[in-house]
C-alpha positions in Angstrom: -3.0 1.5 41.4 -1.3 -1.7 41.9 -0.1 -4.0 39.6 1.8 -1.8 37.0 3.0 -2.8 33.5 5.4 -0.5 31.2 3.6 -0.2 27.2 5.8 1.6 24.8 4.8 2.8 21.2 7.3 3.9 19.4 9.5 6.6 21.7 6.4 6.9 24.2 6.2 5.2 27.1 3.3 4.7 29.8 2.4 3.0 32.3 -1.2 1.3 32.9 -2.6 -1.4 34.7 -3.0 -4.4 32.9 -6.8 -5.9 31.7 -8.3 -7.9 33.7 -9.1 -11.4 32.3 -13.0 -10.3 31.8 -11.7 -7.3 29.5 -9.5 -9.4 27.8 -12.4 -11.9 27.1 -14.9 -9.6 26.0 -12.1 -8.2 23.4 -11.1 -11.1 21.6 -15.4 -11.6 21.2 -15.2 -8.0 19.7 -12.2 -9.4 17.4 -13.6 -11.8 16.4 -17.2 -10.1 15.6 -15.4 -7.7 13.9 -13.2 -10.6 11.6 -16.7 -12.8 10.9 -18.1 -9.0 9.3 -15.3 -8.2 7.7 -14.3 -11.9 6.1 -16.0 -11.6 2.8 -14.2 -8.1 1.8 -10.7 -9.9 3.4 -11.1 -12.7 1.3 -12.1 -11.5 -1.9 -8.6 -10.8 -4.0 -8.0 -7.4 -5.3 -8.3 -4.2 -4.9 -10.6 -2.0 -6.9 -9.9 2.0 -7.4 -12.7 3.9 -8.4 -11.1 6.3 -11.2 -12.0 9.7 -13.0 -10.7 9.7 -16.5 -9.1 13.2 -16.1 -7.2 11.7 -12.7 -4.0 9.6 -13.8 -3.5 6.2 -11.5 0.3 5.6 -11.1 1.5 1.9 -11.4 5.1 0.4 -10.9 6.5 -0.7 -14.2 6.4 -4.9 -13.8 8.9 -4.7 -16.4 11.5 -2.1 -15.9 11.6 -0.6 -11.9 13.1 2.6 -12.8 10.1 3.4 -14.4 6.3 4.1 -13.8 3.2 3.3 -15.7 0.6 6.4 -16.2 -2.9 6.0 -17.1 -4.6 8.9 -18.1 -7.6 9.4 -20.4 -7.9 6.1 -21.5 -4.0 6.2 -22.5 -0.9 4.2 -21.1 2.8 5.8 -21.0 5.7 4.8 -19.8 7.7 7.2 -18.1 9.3 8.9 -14.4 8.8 12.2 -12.1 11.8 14.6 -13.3 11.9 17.9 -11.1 8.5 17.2 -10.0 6.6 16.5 -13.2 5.9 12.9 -15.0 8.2 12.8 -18.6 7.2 10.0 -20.5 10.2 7.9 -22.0 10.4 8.1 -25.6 10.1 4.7 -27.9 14.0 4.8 -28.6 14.7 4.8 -24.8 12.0 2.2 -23.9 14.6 -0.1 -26.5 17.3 0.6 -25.0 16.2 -0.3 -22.1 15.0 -3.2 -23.1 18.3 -4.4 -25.2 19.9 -2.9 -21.8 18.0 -5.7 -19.4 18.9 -8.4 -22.2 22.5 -7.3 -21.5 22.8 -7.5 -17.8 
C-alpha cells in the first residue's frame, strides 16, 4: 500500500493512502464548479420556508428567550412547550415579564 496516513472522524479511525496531487487538483476544480453554481443562492440573504396555514412555524422570541413565537392560521402567540404541548402566555404574564426585564 505504501505511504499510509491515519483520518479520524469522530471516534472512527482509518487508515488510507493519501491523494495523489492529480486527485487533489481535479477536486478543488470540482469545488470550485460546484461554488460558481451555487453563488447566487449563497449570496442571496435569507431564508424562505414555504408554509401551510394549518402547520405552525416556531420562532425564538427576539424579545424575551424563555419564550417562543407561534404562527399559526394567520395568528401570532406568545408562549412555551409544557409537558409536551405549546401554552400560550397570557397578556398579564407577557407584563410581567416585561416590567420583570425592565427590573433586571
Amino acid at each position: 500500500m505504501g505511504v499510509v496516513k491515519h483520518v479520524r472522524f469522530g471516534i472512527v479511525s482509518m487508515e488510507v493512502a493519501p491523494p495523489s496531487p492529480a486527485s487533489i487538483k481535479t477536486n478543488i476544480f470540482a469545488g470550485q464548479k460546484a461554488l460558481t453554481r451555487a453563488r447566487d443562492k449563497i449570496l442571496t440573504p435569507g431564508v424562505r420556508i414555504l408554509s401551510r396555514p394549518d402547520i405552525p412555524l416556531f420562532s425564538a422570541d427576539p424579545k424575551h428567550p424563555e419564550y417562543l413565537i407561534r404562527k399559526l392560521a394567520g395568528k401570532k402567540q406568545r408562549g412555551q412547550f409544557v409537558d409536551g404541548k405549546f401554552k400560550v402566555v397570557k397578556a398579564s404574564s407577557k407584563a410581567k415579564v416585561a416590567k420583570a426585564a425592565k427590573a433586571a
